[in-house]
DOKE-711174 format. One record per residue (C-alpha): residue number from 1; residue in three letters; x, y, z. Coordinates in Angstrom, 3 decimals. Example, Ala and Ser with C-alpha at 12.3 -4.5 7.8 and 13.67 -1.06 7.14 Angstrom:
2
  nr rest        x        y        z
   1  ala   12.300   -4.500    7.800
   2  ser   13.670   -1.060    7.140
! end
This chain:
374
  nr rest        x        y        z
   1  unk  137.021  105.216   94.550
   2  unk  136.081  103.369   91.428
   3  unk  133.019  101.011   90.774
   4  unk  134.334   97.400   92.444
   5  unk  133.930   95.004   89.614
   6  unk  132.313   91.623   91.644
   7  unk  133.442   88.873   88.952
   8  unk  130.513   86.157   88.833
   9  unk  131.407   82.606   90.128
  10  unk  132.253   79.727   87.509
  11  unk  129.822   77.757   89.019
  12  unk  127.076   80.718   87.967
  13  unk  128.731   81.114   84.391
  14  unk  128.390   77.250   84.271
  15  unk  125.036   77.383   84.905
  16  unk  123.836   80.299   82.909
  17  unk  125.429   78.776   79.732
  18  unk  122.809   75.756   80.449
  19  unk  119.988   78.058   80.431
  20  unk  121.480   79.659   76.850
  21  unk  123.190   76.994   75.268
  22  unk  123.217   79.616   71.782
  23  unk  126.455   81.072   72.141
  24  unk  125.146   84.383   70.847
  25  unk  122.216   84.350   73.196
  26  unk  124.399   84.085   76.152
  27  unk  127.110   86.262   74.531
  28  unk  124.138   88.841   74.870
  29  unk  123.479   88.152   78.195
  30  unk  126.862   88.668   79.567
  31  unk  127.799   91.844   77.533
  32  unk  123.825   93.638   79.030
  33  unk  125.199   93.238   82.782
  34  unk  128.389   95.474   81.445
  35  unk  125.289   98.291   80.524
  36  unk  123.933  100.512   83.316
  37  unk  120.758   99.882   83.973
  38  unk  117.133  102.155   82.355
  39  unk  116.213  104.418   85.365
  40  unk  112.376  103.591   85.323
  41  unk  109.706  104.742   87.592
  42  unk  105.784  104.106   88.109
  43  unk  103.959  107.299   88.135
  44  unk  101.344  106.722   91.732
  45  unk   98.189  106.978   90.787
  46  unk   96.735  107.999   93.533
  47  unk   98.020  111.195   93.817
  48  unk   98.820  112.234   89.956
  49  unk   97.930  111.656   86.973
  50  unk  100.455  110.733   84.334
  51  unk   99.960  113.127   82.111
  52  unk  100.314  115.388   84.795
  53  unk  103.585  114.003   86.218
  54  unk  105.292  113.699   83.067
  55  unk  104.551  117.583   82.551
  56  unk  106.251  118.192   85.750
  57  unk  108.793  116.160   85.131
  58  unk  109.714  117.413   81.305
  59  unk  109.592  120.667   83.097
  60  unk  112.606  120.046   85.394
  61  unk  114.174  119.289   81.785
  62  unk  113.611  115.571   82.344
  63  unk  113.004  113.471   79.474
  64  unk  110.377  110.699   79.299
  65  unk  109.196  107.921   77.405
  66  unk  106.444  106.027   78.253
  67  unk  107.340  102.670   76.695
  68  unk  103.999  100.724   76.700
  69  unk  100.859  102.627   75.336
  70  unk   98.327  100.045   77.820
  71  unk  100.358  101.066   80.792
  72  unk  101.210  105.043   80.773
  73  unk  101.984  105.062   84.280
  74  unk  105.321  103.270   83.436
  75  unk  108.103  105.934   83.110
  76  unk  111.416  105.483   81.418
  77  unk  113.958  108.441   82.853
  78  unk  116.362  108.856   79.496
  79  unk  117.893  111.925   81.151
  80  unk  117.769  115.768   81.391
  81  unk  118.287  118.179   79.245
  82  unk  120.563  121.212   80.368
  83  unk  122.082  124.720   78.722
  84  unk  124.811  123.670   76.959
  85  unk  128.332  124.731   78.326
  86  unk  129.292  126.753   75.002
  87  unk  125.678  128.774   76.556
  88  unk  127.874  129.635   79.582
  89  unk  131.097  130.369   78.125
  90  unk  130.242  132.031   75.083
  91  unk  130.490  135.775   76.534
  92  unk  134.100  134.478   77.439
  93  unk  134.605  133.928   73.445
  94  unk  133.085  136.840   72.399
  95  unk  135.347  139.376   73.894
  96  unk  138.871  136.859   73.268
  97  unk  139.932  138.494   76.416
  98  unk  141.903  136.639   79.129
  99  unk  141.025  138.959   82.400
 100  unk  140.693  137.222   85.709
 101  unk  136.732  137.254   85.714
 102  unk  136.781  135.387   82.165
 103  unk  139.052  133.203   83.465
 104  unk  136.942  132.450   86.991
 105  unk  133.980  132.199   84.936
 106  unk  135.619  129.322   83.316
 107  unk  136.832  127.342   85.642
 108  unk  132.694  127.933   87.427
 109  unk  131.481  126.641   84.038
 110  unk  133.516  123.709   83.438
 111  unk  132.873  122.894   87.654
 112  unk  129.015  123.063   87.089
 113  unk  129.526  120.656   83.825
 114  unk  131.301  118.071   85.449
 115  unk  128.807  118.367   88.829
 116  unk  126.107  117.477   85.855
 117  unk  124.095  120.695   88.063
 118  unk  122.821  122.718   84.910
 119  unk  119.685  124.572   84.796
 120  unk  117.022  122.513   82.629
 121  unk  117.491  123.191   78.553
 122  unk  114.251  125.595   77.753
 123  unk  114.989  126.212   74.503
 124  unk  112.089  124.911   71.925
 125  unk  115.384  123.876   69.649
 126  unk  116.368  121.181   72.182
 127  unk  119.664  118.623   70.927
 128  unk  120.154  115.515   72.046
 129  unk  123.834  116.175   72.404
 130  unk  122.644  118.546   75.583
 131  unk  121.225  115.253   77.029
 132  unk  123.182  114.121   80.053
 133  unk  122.335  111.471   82.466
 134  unk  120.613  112.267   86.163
 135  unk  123.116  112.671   89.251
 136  unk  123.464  110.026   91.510
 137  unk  120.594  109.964   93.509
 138  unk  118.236  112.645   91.733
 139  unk  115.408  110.578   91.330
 140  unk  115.009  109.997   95.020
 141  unk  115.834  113.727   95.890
 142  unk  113.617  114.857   93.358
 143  unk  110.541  116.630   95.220
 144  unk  107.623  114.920   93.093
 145  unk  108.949  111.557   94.854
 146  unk  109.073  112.930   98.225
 147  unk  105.439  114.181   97.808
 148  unk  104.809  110.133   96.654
 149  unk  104.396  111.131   93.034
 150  unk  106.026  108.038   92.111
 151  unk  108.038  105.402   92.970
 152  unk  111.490  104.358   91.775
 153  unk  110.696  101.111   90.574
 154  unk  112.666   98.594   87.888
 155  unk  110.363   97.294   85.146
 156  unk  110.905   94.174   85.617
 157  unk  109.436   94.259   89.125
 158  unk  105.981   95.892   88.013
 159  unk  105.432   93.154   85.856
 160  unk  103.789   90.559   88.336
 161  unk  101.684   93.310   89.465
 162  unk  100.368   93.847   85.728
 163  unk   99.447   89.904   85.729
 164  unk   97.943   90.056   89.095
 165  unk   95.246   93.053   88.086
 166  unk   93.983   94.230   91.107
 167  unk   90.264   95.494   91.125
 168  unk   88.865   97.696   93.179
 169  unk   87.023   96.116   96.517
 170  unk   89.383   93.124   96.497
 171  unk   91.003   91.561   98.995
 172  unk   94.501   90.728   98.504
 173  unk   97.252   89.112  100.340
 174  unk  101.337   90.578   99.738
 175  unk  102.902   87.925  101.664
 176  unk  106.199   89.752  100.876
 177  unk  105.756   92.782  100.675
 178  unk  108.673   94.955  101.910
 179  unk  109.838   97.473  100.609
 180  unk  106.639   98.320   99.435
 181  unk  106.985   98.401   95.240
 182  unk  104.629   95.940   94.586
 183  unk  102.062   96.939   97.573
 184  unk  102.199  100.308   96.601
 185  unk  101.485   99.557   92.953
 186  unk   98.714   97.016   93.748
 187  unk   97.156   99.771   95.876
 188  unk   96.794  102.196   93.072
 189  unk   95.048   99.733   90.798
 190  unk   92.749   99.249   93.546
 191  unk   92.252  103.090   94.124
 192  unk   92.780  102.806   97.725
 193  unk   89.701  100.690   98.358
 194  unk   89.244   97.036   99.248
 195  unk   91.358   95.191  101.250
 196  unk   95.533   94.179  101.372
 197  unk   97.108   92.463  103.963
 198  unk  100.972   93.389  103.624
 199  unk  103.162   90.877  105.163
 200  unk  106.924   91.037  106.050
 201  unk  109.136   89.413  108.886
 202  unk  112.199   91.577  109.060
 203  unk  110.751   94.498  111.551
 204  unk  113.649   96.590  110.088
 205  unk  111.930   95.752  106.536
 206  unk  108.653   96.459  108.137
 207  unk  109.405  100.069  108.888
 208  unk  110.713  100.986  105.662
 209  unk  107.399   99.277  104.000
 210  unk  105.265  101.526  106.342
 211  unk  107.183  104.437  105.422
 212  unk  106.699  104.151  101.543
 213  unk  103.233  103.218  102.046
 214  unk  102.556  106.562  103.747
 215  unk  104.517  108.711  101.689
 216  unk  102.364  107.265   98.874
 217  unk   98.731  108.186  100.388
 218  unk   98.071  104.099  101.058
 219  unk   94.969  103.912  103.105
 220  unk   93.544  100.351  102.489
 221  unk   96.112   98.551  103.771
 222  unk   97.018   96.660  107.299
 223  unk  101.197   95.591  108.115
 224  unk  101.299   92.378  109.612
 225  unk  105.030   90.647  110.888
 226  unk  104.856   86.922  110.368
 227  unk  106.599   84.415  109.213
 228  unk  104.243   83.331  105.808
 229  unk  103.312   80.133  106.653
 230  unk  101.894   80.903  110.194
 231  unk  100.207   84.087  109.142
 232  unk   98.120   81.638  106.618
 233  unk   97.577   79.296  109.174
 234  unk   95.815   81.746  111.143
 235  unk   94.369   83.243  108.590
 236  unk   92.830   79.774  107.681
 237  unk   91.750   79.193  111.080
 238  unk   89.436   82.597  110.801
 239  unk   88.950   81.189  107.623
 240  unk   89.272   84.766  106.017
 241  unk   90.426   84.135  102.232
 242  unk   91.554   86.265   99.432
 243  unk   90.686   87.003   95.974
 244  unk   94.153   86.789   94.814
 245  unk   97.238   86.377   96.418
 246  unk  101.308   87.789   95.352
 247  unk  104.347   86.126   96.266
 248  unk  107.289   87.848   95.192
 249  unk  109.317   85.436   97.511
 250  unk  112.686   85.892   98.769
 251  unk  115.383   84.882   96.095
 252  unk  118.753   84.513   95.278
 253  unk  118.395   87.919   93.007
 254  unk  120.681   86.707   89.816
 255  unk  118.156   88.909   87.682
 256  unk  119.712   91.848   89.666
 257  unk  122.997   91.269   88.800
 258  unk  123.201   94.834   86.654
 259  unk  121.552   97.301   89.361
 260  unk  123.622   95.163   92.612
 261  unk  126.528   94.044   90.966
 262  unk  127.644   92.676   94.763
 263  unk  125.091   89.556   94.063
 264  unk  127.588   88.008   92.141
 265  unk  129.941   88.102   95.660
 266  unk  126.864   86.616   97.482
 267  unk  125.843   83.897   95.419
 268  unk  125.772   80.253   96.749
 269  unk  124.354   77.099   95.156
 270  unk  123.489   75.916   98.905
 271  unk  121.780   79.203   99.510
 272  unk  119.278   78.300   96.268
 273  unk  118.552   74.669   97.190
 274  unk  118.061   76.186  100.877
 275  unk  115.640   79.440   99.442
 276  unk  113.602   76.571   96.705
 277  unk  112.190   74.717  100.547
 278  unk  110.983   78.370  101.880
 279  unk  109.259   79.115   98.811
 280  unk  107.474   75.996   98.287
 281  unk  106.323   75.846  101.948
 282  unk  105.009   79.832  101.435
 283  unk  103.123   78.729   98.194
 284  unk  102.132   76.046   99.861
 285  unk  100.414   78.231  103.006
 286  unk   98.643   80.212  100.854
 287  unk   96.884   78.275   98.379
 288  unk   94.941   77.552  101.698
 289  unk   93.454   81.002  102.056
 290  unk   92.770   81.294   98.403
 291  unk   89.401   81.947   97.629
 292  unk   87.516   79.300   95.051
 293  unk   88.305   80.826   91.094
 294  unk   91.393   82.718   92.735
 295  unk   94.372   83.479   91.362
 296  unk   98.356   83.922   92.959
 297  unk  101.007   85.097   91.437
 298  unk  104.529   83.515   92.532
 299  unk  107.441   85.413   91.180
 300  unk  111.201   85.701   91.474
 301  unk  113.915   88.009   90.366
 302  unk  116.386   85.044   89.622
 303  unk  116.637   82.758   86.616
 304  unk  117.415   79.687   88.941
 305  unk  115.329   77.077   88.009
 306  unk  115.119   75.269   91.574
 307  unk  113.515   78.371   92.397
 308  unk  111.342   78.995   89.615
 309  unk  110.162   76.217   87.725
 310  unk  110.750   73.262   90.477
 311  unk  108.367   75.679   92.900
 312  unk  105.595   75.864   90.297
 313  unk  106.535   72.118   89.402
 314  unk  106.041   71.629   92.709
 315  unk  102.517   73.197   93.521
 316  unk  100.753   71.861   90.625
 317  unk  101.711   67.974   91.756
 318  unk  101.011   68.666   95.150
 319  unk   97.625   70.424   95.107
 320  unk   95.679   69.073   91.883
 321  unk   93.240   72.370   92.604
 322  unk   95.810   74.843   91.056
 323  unk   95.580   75.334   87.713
 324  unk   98.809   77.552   85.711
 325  unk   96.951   79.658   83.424
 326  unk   98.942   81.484   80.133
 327  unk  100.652   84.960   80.604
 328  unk  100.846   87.835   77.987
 329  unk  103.126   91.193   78.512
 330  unk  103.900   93.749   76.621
 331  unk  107.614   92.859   75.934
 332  unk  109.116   89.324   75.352
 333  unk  108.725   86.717   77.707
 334  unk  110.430   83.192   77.129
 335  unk  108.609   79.966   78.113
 336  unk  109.562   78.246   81.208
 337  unk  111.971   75.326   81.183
 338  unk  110.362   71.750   81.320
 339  unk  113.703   70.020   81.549
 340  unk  117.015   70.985   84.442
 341  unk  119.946   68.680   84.613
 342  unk  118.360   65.601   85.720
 343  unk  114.948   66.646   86.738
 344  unk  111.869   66.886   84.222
 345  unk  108.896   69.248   84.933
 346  unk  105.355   69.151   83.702
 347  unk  104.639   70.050   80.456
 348  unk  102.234   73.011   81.676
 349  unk  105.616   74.969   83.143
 350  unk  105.982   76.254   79.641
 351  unk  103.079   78.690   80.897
 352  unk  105.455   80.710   83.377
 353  unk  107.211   83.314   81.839
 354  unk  110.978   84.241   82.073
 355  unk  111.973   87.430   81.490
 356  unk  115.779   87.766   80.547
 357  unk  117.597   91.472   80.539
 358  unk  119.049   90.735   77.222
 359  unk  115.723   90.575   75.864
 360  unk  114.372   94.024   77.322
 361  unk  116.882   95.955   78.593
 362  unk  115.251   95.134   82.345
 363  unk  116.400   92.688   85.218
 364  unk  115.758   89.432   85.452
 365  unk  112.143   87.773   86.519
 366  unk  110.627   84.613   86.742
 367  unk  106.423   84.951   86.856
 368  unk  103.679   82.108   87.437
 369  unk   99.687   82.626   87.466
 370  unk   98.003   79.770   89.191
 371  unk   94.379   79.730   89.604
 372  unk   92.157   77.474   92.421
 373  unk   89.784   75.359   89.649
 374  unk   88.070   73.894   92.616
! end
């Protein structure tokens, strides 16, 4: 059965071509959700280096590129090398003969070929025309991620991470934090010390959180189940505060359109004005267990603005003590929106960052840094 094409809503088109009113620009955003999307992962730090994953990995005939020079643990999977089929069926042309063990060889060949199930391309004269995509699935199967070498993880998604910069000895609130990307990647930069509280509500959620945690050596960590806004509240009460807080809140995922093609069926205009009230009333809960001078990261993998720059919008006219503070990546980031059909936003918004997948080849994401001033 073929790839089912989910068409995107008018309503969505509509609404996109607001957010790129160039033609070209939005020209280039429709024709990138066509492309498959870059198979990336994060090498985990705390159980291999990434020099020493990538020479595992090249090993298996895997090629890598580590796109940002700051951040080697960021892997970009371009595909494996393998023996090329003229390799395999060359004894076949050397003898021109047409037995029945030439011909079953063949056939074997052109089988392995298509099943993409070569051994890795040793040769030191390696061609790019024996590069071939991974199967379906490799990169989970592969052993180094079963041992919690690394995680399969989009771009994109490490990038609020990056802006959060966990230190060792911290202690950090995930408020959302299944299925574990973002915890798991906050963890290495703390080198397993310190504290994180990992939230989630969905005990389903919850189980596969624990289970990535542990397959990636996690040990500072403690799972709670809560709904956000009462886990702060009790966290208040104890008064036990954070040095810096993530919210990678629940969205309406239109920056994921490429890898889950099936948001396009799902999307709902009702479902965004619903999702903007939860994540105003989660930003809202933790600003109150933030310590004095620290910082939260809100972030979104959609482009909607009611859940992006209306949330920020939001928080900074609502509790005068936050403070959005400038962001810097290493690929391009656009400025937020100050102005969405008949709404106007604070001139500060320009600090968020948007981060389109015509721009980098990535999903979509939507990234704020507040600080507490006081």
């Amino acid at each position: 059965m073929g790839k089912i094409n989910y068409l995107p809503k008018p309503l969505f088109l509509e609404r996109m071509q607001k957010l790129f009113p160039d033609k070209k620009d939005f020209e280039n955003y429709m024709e990138i959700l066509k492309q498959e999307p870059v198979r990336s992962i994060r090498c985990n730090t705390l159980k291999i280096s990434p020099e020493n994953l990538k020479r595992r990995l090249e090993k298996k005939g895997w090629k890598i590129k580590q796109p940002f020079k700051e951040f080697p643990e960021i892997f970009i999977i371009e595909g494996k090398y393998i023996r090329s089929f003229q390799s395999l069926t060359n004894k076949n042309k050397s003898t021109n003969t047409n037995s029945q063990e030439d011909l079953a060889l063949t056939k074997f060949s052109r089988k392995i070929v298509r099943n993409a199930d070569l051994e890795p391309y040793k040769s030191s004269s390696i061609s790019e025309s024996n590069l071939m995509n991974l199967e379906p699935g490799e990169l989970g199967r592969a052993l180094e991620h079963l041992l919690g070498y690394y995680y399969v993880q989009e771009i994109a998604s490490m990038l609020p991470v990056l802006i959060l910069k966990p230190k060792p000895n911290e202690t950090i609130l995930d408020l959302c934090s299944a299925p574990g990307s973002k915890t798991t990647q906050i963890a290495s930069e703390m080198k397993n010390t310190g504290l994180i509280i990992a939230n989630e509500i969905k005990l389903g959620r919850v189980k596969i959180l624990a289970t990535n945690l542990q397959r990636c050596g996690v040990m500072n960590v403690i799972i709670t189940k809560k709904d956000g806004w009462f886990l702060c509240d009790k966290l208040k009460k104890e008064n036990f505060l954070f040095d810096k807080i993530l919210i990678d809140a629940p969205c309406s995922g239109e920056g994921t359109i490429r890898s889950s093609p099936k948001t396009n069926l799902m999307w709902n205009i009702r479902k965004i004005k619903s999702l903007s009230g939860l994540q105003k009333n989660l930003v809202s809960a933790a600003i109150k267990v933030l310590k004095l001078r620290g910082e939260l990261i809100y972030s979104t993998c959609t482009h909607a603005p009611e859940e992006n720059e209306e949330v920020a919008d939001y928080i900074l006219k609502k509790f005068p003590e936050m403070k959005l503070e400038e962001i810097k990546l290493p690929l391009k980031i656009r400025q937020g929106i100050i102005k969405w059909e008949n709404r106007e936003y604070s001139k500060e918004i320009k600090k968020c960052a948007r981060i389109y997948p015509q721009d980098n080849n990535t999903e979509g994401f939507f990234i704020a840094k507040f600080r507490k001033i006081k």
